[in-house]
PATI-137868 format. One record per atom (N, C-alpha, C, O): x, y, z. Coordinates in nm, 2 decimals, always signed. Layout:
<atoms>
+--------+--------+--------+
|      x |      y |      z |
+--------+--------+--------+
|      X |      Y |      Z |
...
+--------+--------+--------+
</atoms>
This chain:
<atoms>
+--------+--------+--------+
|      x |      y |      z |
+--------+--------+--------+
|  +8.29 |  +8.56 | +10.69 |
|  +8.37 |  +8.67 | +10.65 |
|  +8.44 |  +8.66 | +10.52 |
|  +8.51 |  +8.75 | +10.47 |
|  +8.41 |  +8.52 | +10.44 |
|  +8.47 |  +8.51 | +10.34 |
|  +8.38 |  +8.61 | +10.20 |
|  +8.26 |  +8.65 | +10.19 |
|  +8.50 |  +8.64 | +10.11 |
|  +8.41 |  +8.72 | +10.00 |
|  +8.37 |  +8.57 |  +9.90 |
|  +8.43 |  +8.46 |  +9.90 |
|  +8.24 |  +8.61 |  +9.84 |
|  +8.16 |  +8.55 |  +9.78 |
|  +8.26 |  +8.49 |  +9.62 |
|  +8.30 |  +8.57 |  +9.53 |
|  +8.29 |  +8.35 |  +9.63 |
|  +8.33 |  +8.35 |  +9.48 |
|  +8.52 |  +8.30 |  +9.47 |
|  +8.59 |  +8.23 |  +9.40 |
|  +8.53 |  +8.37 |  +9.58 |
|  +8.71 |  +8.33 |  +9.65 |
|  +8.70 |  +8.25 |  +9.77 |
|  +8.66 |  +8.31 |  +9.88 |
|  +8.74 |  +8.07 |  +9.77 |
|  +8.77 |  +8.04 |  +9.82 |
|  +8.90 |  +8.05 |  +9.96 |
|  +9.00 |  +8.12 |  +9.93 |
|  +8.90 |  +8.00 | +10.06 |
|  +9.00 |  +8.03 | +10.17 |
|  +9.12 |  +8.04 | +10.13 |
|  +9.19 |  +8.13 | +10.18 |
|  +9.19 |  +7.94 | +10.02 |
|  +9.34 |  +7.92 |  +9.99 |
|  +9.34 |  +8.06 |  +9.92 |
|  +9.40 |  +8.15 |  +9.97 |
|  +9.25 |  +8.08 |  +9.77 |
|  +9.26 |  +8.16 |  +9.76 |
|  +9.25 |  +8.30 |  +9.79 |
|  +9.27 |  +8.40 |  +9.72 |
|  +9.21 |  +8.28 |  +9.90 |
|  +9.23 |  +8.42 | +10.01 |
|  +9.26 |  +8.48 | +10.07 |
|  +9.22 |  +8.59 | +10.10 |
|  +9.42 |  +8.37 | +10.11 |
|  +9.53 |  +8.34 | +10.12 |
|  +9.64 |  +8.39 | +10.02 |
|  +9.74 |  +8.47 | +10.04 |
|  +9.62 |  +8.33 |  +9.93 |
|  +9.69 |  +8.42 |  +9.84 |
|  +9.67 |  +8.54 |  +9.75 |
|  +9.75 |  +8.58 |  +9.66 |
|  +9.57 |  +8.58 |  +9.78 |
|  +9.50 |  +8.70 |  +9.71 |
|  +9.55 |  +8.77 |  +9.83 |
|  +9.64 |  +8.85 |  +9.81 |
|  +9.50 |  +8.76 |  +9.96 |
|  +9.55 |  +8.87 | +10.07 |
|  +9.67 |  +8.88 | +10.06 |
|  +9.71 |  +8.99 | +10.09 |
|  +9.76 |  +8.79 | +10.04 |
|  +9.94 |  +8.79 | +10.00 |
| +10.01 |  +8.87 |  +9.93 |
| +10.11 |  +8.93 |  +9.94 |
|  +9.93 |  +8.86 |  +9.84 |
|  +9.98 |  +8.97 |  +9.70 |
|  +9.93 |  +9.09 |  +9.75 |
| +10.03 |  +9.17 |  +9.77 |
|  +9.78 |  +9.17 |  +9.81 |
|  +9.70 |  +9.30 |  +9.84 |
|  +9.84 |  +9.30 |  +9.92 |
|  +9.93 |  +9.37 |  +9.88 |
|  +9.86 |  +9.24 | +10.02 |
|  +9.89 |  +9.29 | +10.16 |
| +10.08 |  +9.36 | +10.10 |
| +10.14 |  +9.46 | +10.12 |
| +10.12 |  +9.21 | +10.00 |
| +10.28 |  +9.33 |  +9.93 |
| +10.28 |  +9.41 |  +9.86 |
| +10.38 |  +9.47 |  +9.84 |
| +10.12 |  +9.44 |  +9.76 |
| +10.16 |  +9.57 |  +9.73 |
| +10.12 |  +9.67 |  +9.80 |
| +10.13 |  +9.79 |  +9.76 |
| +10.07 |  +9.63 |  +9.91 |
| +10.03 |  +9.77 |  +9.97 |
| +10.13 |  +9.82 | +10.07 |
| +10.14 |  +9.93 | +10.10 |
| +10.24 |  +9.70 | +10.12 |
| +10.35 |  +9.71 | +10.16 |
| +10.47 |  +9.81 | +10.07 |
| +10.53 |  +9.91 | +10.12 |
| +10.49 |  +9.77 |  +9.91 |
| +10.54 |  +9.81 |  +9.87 |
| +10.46 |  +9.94 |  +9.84 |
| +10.54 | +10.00 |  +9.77 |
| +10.39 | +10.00 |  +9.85 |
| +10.28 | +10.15 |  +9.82 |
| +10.32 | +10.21 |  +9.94 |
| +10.34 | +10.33 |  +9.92 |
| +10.32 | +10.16 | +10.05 |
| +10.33 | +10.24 | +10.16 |
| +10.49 | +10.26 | +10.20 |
| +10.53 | +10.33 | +10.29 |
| +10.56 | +10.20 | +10.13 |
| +10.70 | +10.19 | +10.16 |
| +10.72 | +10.11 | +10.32 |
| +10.77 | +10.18 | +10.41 |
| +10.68 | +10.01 | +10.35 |
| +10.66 |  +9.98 | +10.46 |
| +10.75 |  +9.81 | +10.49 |
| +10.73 |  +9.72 | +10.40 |
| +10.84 |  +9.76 | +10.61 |
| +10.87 |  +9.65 | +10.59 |
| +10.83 |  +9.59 | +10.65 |
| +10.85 |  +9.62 | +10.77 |
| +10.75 |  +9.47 | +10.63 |
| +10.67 |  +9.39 | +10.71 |
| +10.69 |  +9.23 | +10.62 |
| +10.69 |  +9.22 | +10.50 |
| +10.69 |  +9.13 | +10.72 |
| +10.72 |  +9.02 | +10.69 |
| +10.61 |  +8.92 | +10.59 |
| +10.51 |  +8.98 | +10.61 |
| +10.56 |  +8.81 | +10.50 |
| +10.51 |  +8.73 | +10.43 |
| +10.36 |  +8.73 | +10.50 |
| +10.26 |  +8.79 | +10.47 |
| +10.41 |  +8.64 | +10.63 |
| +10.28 |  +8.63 | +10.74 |
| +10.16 |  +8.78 | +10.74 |
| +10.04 |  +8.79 | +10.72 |
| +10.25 |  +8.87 | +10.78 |
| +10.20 |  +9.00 | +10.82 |
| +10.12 |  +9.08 | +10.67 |
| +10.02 |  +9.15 | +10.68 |
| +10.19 |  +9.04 | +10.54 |
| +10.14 |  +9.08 | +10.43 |
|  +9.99 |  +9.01 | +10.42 |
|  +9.88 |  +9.07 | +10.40 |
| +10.03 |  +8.88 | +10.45 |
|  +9.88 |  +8.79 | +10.41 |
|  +9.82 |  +8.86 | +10.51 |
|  +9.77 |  +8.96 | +10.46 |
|  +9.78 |  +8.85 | +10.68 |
|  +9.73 |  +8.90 | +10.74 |
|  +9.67 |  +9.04 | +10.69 |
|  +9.55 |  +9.07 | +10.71 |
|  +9.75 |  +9.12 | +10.62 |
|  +9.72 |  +9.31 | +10.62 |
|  +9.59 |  +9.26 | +10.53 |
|  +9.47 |  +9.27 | +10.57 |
|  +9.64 |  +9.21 | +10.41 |
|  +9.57 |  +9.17 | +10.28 |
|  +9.39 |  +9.12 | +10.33 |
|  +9.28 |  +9.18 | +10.32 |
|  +9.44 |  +9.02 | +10.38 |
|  +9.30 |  +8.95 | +10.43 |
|  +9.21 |  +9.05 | +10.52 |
|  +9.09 |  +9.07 | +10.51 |
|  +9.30 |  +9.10 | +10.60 |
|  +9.17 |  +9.16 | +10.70 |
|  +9.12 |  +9.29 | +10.62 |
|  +9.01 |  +9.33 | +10.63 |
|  +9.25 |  +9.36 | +10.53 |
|  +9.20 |  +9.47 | +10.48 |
|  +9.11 |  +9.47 | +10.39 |
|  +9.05 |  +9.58 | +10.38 |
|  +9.08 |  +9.37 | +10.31 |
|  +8.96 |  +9.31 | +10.26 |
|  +8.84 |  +9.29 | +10.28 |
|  +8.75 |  +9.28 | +10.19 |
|  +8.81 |  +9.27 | +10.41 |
|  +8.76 |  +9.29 | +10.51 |
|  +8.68 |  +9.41 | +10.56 |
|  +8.56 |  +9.42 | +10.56 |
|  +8.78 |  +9.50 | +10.59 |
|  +8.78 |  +9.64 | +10.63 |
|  +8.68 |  +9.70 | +10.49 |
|  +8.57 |  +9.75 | +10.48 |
|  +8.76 |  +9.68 | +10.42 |
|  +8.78 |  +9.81 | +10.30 |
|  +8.63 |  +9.74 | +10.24 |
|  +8.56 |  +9.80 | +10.17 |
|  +8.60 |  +9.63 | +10.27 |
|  +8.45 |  +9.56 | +10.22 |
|  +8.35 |  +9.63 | +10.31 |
|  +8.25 |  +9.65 | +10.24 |
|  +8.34 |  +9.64 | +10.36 |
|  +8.31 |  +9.66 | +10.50 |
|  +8.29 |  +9.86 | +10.47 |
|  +8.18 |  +9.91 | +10.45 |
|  +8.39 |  +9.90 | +10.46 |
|  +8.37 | +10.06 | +10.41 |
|  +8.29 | +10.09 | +10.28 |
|  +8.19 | +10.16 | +10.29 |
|  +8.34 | +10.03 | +10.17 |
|  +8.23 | +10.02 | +10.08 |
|  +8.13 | +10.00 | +10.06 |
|  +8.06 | +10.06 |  +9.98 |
|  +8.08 |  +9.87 | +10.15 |
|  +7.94 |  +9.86 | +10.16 |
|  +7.85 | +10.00 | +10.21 |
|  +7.75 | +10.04 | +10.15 |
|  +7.90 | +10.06 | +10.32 |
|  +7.84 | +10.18 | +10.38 |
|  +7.83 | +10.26 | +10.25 |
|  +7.73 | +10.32 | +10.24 |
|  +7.92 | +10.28 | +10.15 |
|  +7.92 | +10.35 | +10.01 |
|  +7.79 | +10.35 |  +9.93 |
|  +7.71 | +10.44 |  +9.89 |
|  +7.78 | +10.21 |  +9.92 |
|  +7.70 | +10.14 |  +9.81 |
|  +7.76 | +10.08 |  +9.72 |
|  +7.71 | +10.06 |  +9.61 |
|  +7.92 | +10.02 |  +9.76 |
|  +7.98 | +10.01 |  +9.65 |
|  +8.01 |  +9.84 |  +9.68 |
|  +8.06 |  +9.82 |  +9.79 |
|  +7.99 |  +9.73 |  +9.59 |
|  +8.03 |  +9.59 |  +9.63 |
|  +8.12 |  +9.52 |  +9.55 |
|  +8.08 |  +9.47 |  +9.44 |
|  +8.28 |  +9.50 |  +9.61 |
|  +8.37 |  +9.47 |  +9.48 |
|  +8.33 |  +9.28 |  +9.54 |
|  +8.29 |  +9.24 |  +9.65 |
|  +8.35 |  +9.18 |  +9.40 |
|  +8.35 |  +9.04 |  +9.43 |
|  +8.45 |  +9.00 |  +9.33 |
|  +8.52 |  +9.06 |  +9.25 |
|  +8.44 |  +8.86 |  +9.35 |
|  +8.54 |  +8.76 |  +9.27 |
|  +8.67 |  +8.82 |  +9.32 |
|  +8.69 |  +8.91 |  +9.40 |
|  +8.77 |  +8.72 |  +9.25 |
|  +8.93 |  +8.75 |  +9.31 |
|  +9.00 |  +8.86 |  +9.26 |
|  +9.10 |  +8.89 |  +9.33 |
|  +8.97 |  +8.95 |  +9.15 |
|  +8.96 |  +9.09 |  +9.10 |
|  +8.93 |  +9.23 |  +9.23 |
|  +9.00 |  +9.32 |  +9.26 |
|  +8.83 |  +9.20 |  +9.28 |
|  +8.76 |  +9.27 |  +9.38 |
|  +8.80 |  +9.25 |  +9.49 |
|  +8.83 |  +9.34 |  +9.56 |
|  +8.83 |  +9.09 |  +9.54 |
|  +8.92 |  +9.10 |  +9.62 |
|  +9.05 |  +9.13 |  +9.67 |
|  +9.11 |  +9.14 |  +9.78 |
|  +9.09 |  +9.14 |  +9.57 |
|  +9.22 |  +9.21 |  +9.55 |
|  +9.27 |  +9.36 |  +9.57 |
|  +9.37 |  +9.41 |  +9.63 |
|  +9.18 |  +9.40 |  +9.50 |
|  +9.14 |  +9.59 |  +9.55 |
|  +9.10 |  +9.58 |  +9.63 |
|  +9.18 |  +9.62 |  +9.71 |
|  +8.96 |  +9.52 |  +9.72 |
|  +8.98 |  +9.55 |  +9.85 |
|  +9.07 |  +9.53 |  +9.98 |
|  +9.07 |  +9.59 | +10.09 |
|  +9.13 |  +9.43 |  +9.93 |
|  +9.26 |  +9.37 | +10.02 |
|  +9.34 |  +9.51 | +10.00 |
|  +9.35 |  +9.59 | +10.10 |
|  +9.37 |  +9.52 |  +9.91 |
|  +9.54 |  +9.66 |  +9.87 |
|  +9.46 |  +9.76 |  +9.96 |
|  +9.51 |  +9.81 | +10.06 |
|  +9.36 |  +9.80 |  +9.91 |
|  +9.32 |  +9.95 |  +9.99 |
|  +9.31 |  +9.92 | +10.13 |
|  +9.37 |  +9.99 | +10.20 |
|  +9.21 |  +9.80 | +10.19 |
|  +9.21 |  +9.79 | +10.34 |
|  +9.34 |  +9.74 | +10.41 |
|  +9.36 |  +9.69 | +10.52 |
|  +9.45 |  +9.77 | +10.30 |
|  +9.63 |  +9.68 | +10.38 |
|  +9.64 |  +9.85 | +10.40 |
|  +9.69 |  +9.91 | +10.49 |
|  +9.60 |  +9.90 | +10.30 |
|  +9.76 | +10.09 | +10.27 |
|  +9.65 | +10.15 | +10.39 |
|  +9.70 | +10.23 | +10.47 |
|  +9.48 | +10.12 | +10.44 |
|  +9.41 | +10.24 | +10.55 |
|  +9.49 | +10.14 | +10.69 |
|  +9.52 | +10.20 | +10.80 |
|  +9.50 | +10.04 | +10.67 |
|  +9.54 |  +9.98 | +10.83 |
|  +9.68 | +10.02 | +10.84 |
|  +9.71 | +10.04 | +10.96 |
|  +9.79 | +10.03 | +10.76 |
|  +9.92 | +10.06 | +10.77 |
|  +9.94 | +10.22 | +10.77 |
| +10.05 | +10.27 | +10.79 |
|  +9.83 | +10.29 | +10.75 |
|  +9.85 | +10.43 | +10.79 |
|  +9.76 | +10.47 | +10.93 |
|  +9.77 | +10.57 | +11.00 |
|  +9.68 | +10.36 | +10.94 |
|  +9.67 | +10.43 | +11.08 |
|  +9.73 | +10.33 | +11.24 |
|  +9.72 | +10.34 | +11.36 |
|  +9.79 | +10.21 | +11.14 |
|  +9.93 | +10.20 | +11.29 |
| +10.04 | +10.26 | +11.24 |
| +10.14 | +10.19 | +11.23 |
| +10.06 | +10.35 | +11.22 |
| +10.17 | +10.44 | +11.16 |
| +10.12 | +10.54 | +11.26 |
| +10.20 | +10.58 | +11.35 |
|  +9.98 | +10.59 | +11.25 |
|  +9.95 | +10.71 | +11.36 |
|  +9.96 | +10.70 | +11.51 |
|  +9.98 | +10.79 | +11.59 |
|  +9.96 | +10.57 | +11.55 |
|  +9.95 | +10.50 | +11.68 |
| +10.08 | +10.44 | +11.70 |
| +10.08 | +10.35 | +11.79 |
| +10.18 | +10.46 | +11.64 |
| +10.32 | +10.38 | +11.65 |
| +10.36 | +10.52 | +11.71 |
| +10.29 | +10.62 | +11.67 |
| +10.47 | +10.54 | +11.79 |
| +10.56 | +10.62 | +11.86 |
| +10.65 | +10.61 | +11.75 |
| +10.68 | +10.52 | +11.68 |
| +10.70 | +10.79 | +11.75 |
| +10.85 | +10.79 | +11.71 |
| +10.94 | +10.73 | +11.72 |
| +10.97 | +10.69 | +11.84 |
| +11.04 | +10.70 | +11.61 |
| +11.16 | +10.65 | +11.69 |
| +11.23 | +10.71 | +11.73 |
| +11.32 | +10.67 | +11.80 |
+--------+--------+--------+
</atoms>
């Protein structure tokens, strides 16, 4: 599941950074852990979406955009599935 070229640590902290600005993009509060988590898996996702495109982002540049956009699609759709307050 790793992207090609970015190491684990750094994947770690590349999903850290995607996952707070997409935190800060969505206006959303979510804790360090939970950023890394968004970041990483949304990288993931959003890799994963693109490919079906034809589209293949790499290196820690690429992973980075894919992290931020697969953090802001997973935080709007547990937003759809969260109950009102």
């Amino acid at each position: 599941m790793e992207n090609p070229g970015v190491g684990w640590v750094a994947a770690i902290v590349i999903g850290g950074i995607a996952g707070w600005l997409a935190e800060m993009f969505m206006k959303s509060n979510m804790g360090v852990l939970m950023n890394i988590v968004l970041g990483i898996v949304g990288a993931i996702v959003a890799n994963l979406l693109l490919g079906l495109l034809g589209v293949s982002l790499t290196g820690w540049l690429g992973y980075l955009v894919a992290g931020f956009i697969g953090a802001c699609i997973l935080i709007a759709v547990g937003r759809m599935f969260r109950r009102p307050a």
